[in-house]
C-alpha positions as CSV (number, residue, x, y, z in Angstrom):
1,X,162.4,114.5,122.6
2,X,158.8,114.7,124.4
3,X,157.3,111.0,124.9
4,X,153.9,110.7,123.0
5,X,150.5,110.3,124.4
6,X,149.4,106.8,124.9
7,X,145.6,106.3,124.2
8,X,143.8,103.6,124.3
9,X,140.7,103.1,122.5
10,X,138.3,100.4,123.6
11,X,135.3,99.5,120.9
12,X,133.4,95.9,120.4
13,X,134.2,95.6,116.9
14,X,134.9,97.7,113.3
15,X,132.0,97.4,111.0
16,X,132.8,99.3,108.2
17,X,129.9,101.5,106.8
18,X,128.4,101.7,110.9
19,X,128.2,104.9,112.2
20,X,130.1,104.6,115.6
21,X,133.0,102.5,113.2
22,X,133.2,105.4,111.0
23,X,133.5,108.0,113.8
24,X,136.3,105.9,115.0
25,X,138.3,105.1,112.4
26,X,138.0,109.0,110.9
27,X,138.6,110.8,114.5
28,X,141.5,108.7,116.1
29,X,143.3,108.8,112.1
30,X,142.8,112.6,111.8
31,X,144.2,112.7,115.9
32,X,147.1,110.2,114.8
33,X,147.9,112.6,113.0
34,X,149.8,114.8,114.8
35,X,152.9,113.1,116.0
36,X,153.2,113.7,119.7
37,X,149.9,110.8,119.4
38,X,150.1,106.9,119.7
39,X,146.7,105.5,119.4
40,X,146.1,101.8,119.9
41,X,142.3,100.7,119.0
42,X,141.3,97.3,121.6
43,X,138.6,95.5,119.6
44,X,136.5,93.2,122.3
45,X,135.6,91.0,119.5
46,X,138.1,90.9,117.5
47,X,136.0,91.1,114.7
48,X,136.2,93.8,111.7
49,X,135.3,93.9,107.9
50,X,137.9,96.7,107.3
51,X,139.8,96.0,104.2
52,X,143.1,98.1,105.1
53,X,143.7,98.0,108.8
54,X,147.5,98.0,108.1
55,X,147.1,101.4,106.5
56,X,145.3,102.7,109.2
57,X,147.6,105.3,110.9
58,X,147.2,103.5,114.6
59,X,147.7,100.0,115.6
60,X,144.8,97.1,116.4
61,X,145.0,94.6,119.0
62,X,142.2,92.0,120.2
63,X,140.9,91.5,123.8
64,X,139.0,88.6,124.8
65,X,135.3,89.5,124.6
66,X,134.0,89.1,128.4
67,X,131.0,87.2,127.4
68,X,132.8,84.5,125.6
69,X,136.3,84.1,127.9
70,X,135.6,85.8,131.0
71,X,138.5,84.7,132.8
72,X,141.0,85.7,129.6
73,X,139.7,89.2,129.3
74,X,139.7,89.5,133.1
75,X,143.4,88.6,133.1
76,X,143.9,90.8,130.3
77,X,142.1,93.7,132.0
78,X,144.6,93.2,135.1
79,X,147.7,93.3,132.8
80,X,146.7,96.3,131.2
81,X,145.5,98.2,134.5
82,X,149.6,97.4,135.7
83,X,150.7,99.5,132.3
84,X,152.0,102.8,133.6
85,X,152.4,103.8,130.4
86,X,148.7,104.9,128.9
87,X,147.9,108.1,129.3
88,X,144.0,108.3,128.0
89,X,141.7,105.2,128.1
90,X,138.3,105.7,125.7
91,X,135.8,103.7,126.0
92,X,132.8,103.2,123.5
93,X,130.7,100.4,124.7
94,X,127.3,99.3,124.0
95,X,126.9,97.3,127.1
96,X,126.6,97.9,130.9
97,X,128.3,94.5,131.3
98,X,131.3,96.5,129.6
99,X,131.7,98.7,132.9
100,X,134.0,96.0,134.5
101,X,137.0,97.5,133.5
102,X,137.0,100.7,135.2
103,X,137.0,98.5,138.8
104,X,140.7,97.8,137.3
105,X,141.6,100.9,135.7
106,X,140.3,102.9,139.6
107,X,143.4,101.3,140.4
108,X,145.9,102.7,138.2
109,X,147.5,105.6,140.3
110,X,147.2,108.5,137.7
111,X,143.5,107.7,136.6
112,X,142.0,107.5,140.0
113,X,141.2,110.7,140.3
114,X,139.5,110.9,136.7
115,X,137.5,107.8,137.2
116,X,134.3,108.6,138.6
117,X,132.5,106.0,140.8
């Protein structure tokens, strides 16, 4: 059996009835889909007023935000830039302070080609 694609999504929040939310939750649930997909969705805040995320066809985890525990999200950044595992990171960020992350993921062998200085 063919391992499935590891994506990462990386978003601040889910606000439900906000346009980039909606885009989100409709395009990675239509790509989740198909079965050779694993989607997990990072939320920086943690924070979400989506009634069903259980039912949502990919699974939700919480980073520190940077702003409010620098050092924990830092650490978390490090642990997940040692995951040989993800294929696809995707990043939708409103922030310049929220380009940190690609110093750590420059340094995971098969993305340092694709990550552009």
């Amino acid at each position: 059996m063919k391992r499935k694609v590891k994506i990462f999504v990386f978003t601040r929040s889910l606000d439900k009835g906000v346009g980039i939310s909606k885009w989100i939750v409709d395009y990675y649930s239509t790509l989740a889909q198909y079965k050779e997909f694993e989607i997990t969705l990072m939320l920086e805040s943690g924070e979400t007023n989506y009634d069903n995320l259980t039912e949502l066809p990919f699974s939700i985890e919480r980073m520190p935000h940077i702003k409010k525990h620098p050092i924990k999200a830092i650490k978390s950044w490090i642990v997940l830039s040692h995951r040989s595992d993800i294929d696809w990171y995707h990043f939708h960020t409103d922030s310049f302070i929220n380009f940190f992350p690609f110093l750590f993921l420059k340094r995971v062998p098969q993305l340092s080609n694709q990550v552009q200085h």
